[in-house]
C-alpha positions in Angstrom: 18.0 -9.8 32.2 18.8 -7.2 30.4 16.1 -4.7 28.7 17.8 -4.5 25.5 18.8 -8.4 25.8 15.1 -8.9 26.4 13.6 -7.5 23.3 16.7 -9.0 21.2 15.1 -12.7 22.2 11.4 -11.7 21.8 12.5 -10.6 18.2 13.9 -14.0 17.7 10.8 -15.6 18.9 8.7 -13.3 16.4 11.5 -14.4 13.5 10.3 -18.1 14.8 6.6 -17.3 14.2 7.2 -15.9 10.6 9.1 -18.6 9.5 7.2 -21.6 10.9 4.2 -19.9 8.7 5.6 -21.0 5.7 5.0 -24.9 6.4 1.9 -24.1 8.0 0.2 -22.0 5.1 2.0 -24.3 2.2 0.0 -27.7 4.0 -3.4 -25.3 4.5 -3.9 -24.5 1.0 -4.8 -28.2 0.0 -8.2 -26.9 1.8 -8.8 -23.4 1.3 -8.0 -20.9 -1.3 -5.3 -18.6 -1.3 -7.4 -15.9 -1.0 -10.0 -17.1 1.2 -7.1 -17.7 3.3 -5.7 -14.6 3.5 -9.9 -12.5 3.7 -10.3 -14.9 7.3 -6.8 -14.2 8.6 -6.4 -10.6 7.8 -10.1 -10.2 9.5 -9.6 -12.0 12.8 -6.0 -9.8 13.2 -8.2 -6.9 12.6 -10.5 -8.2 14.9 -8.2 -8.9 17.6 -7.0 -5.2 17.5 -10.2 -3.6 18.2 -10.0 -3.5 22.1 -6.3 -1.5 21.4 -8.3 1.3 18.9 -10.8 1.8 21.6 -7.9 3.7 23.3 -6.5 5.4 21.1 -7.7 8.9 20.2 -6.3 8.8 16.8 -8.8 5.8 15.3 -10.4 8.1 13.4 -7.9 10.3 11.9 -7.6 11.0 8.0 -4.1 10.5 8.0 -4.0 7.0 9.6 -6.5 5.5 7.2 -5.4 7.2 4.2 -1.9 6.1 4.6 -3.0 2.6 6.4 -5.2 1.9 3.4 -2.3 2.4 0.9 -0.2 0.6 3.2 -2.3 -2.3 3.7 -2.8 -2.5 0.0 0.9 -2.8 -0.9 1.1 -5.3 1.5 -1.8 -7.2 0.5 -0.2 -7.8 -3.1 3.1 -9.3 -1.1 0.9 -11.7 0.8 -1.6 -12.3 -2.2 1.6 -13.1 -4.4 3.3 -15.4 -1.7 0.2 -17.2 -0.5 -0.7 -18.0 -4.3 3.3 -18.7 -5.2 3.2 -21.2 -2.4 0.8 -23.5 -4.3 2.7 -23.7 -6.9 6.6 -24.1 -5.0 7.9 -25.9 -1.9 7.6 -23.8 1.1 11.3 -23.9 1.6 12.0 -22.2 -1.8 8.9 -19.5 -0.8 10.8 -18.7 2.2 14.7 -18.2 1.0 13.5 -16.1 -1.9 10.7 -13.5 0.1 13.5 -12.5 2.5 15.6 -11.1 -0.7 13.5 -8.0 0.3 16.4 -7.0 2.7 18.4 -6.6 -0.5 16.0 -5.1 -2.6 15.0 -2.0 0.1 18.5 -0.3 -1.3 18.1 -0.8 -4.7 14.9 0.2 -4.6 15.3 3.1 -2.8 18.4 4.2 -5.1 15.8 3.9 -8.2 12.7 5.9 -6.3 14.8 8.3 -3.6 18.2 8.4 -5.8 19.8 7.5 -3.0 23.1 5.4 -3.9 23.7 2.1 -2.7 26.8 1.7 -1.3 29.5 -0.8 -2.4 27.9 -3.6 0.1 24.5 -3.5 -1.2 25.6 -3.4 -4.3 27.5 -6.5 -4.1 25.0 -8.6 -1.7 22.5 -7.6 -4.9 24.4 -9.3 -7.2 25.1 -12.2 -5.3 21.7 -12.8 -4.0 21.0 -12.9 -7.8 23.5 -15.0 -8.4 21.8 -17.3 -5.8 18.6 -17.3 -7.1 19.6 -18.2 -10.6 21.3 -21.5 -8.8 18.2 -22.1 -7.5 16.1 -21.9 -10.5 18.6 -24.2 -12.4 17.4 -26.9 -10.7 13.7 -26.3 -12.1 14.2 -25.5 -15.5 11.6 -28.1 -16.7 9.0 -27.8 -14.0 7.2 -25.0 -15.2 4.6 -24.5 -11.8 7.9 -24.4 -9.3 9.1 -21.7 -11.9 5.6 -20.0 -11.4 5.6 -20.2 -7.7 9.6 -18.5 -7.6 7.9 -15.6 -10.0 5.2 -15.1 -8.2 7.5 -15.0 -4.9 10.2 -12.4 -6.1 7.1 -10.1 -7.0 6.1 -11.0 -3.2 9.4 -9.5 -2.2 9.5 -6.4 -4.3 5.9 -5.7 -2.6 7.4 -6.2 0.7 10.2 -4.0 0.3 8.1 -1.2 -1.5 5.7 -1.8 1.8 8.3 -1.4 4.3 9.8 1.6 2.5 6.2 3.4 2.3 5.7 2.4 6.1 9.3 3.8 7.1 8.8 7.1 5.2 5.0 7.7 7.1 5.0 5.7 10.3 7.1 7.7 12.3 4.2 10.4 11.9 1.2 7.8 12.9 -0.3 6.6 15.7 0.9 3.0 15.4 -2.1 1.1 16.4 -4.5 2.6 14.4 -2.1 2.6 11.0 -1.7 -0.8 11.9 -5.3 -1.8 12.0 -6.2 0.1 8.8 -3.1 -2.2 7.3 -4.5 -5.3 8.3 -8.0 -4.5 7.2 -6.9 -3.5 3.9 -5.3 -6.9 3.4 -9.0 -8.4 4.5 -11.5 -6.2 2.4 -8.7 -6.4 -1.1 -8.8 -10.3 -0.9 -12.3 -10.4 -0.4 -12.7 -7.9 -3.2 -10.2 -10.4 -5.2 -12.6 -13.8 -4.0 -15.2 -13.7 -6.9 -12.6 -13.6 -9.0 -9.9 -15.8 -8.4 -12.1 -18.8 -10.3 -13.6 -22.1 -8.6 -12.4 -21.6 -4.4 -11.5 -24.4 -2.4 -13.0 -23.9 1.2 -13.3 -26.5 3.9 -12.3 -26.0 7.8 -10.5 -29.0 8.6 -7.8 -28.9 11.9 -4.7 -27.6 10.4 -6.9 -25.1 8.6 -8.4 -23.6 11.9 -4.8 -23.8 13.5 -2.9 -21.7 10.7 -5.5 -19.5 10.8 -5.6 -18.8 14.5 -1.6 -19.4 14.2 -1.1 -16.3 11.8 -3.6 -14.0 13.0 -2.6 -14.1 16.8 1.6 -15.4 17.2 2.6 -14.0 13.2 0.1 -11.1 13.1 -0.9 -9.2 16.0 1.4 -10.3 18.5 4.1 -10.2 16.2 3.2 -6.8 15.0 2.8 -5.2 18.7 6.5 -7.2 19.8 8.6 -5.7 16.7 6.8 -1.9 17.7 7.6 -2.5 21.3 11.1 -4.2 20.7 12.1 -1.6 18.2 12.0 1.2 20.9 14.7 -0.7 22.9 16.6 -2.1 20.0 18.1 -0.5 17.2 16.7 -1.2 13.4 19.5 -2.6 12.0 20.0 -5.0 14.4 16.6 -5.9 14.2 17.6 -6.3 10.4 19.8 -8.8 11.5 18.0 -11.1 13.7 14.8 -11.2 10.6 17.4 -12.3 8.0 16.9 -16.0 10.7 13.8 -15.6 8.9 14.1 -17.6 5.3 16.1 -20.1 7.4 13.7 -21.2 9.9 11.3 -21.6 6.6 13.4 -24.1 5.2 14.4 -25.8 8.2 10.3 -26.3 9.4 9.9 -27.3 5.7 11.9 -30.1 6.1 10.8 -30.9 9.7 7.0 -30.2 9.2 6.4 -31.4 5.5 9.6 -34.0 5.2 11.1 -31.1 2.0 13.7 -32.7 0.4 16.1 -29.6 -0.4 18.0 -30.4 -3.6 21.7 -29.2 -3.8 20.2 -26.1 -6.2 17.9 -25.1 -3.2 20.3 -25.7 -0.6 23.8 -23.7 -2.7 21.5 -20.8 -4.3 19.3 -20.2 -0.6 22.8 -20.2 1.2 24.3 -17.3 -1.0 21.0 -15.9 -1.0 20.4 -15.7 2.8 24.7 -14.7 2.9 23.6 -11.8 0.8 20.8 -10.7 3.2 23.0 -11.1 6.2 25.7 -8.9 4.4 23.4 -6.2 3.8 21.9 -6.4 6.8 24.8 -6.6 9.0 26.6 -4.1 7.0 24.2 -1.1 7.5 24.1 -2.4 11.2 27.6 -1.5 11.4 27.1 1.9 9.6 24.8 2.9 12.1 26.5 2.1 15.2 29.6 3.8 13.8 27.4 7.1 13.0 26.3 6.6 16.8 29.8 6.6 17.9 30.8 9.3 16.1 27.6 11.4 17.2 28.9 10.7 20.8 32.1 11.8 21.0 31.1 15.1 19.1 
């Protein structure tokens, strides 16, 4: 097979794992808190990592933790904000509306860097908008799904200002260590958040101990070591690509795993929604392999 082909399917496998995690997580929290949740599966990832930082020379470096720590903190808010939105919304819903981070990088990045969104991502904005205010129409008078969308757009924006942050500093990082100091973040801030998040939930029942294991090892670490390994092979954007599967597989394992009924809200607003990722996605995809064509035939 071919290398590049090779990487392109393990990507799809690590879309897979993200968005089976939804159903997973959503069916967990009836027996542990959010938090407590995220303080044991942020610490065994951690864990699992330690062997890899054992041969690495650059475990100790300022720079790593420094910029791992503010990295991991970031991204602790995304997951803080979507593991507590999921108790209040179907995992389905959590799912369409975290991948509107694809659409928000631009924007974002036009606010912060000045740099102007083109015509593309200006429109995908819009229309993932647009989607999400379909969506919400069908909730108007259920005021904890309303909660649950808020609480998963702020997951998004934290996501997007996480992968920006990461972007800008990675590239000058050794990757396993500024991984690990990511991923311990997320573990010490939720422990710090435990005492006081009011009375926790906390039993270890089967599908407890599965999603646990389940998003440490396949959605954490593994994940996190295929998409370094795959990106050197395959280029970003069309790595963009294959993640917008992402919110799909979400709703889809909803359905399957926790028998979601999608109303026609969900299902119209999460279709424009995920469009507007793909268009944005695929759209700087094409911008980049045209820059690489034109670099060739300087």
């Amino acid at each position: 097979m071919d290398r590049k082909l090779f990487y392109l399917s393990l990507l799809f496998l690590v879309t897979f794992f993200w968005g089976v995690t939804f159903p997973l997580i959503k069916e967990s929290l009836a027996y542990v808190s959010a938090v407590y949740f995220l303080f044991f599966r942020f610490l065994v990832s951690a864990l699992l990592m330690v062997p890899f930082l054992l041969r690495s020379r650059e475990f100790l470096n300022r720079s790593s933790f420094r910029h791992g720590m503010i990295a991991g903190f970031i991204l602790f808010l995304g997951y803080y904000f979507q593991t507590v939105g999921l108790e209040y919304t179907t995992a389905s819903r959590s799912g369409i509306i975290t991948g509107l981070y694809v659409v928000l990088i631009p924007l974002l990045t036009f606010v912060l860097l000045r740099s102007r969104p083109s015509a593309t991502d200006t429109f995908a904005s819009a229309f993932s908008f647009a989607g999400l205010v379909i969506m919400s129409v069908g909730t108007v008078g259920n005021a904890s799904i309303q909660l649950g969308d808020i609480l998963s757009v702020a997951c998004a924006v934290a996501y997007a200002f996480q992968i920006m942050y990461v972007s800008r500093y990675s590239r000058d990082l050794e990757t396993w260590s500024f991984t690990f100091y990511q991923l311990l973040a997320v573990a010490v801030f939720s422990g710090v958040m435990i005492p006081f998040s009011g009375p926790q939930v906390l039993s270890f029942p089967f599908i407890v101990v599965f999603t646990l294991l389940f998003t440490a090892i396949f959605a954490g670490m593994l994940a996190v070591y295929i998409s370094n390994k795959a990106l050197i092979h395959v280029e970003a954007s069309a790595a963009g690509v294959i993640f917008v599967g992402e919110p799909i597989i979400a709703a889809l394992a909803s359905v399957i795993m926790l028998g979601e009924n999608l109303s026609l809200y969900t299902v119209t607003g999460g279709s424009i929604m995920v469009l507007s990722m793909f268009i944005t996605t695929y759209d700087r995809y094409r911008r980049g392999r045209k820059r690489t064509a034109g670099a060739g035939t300087a």
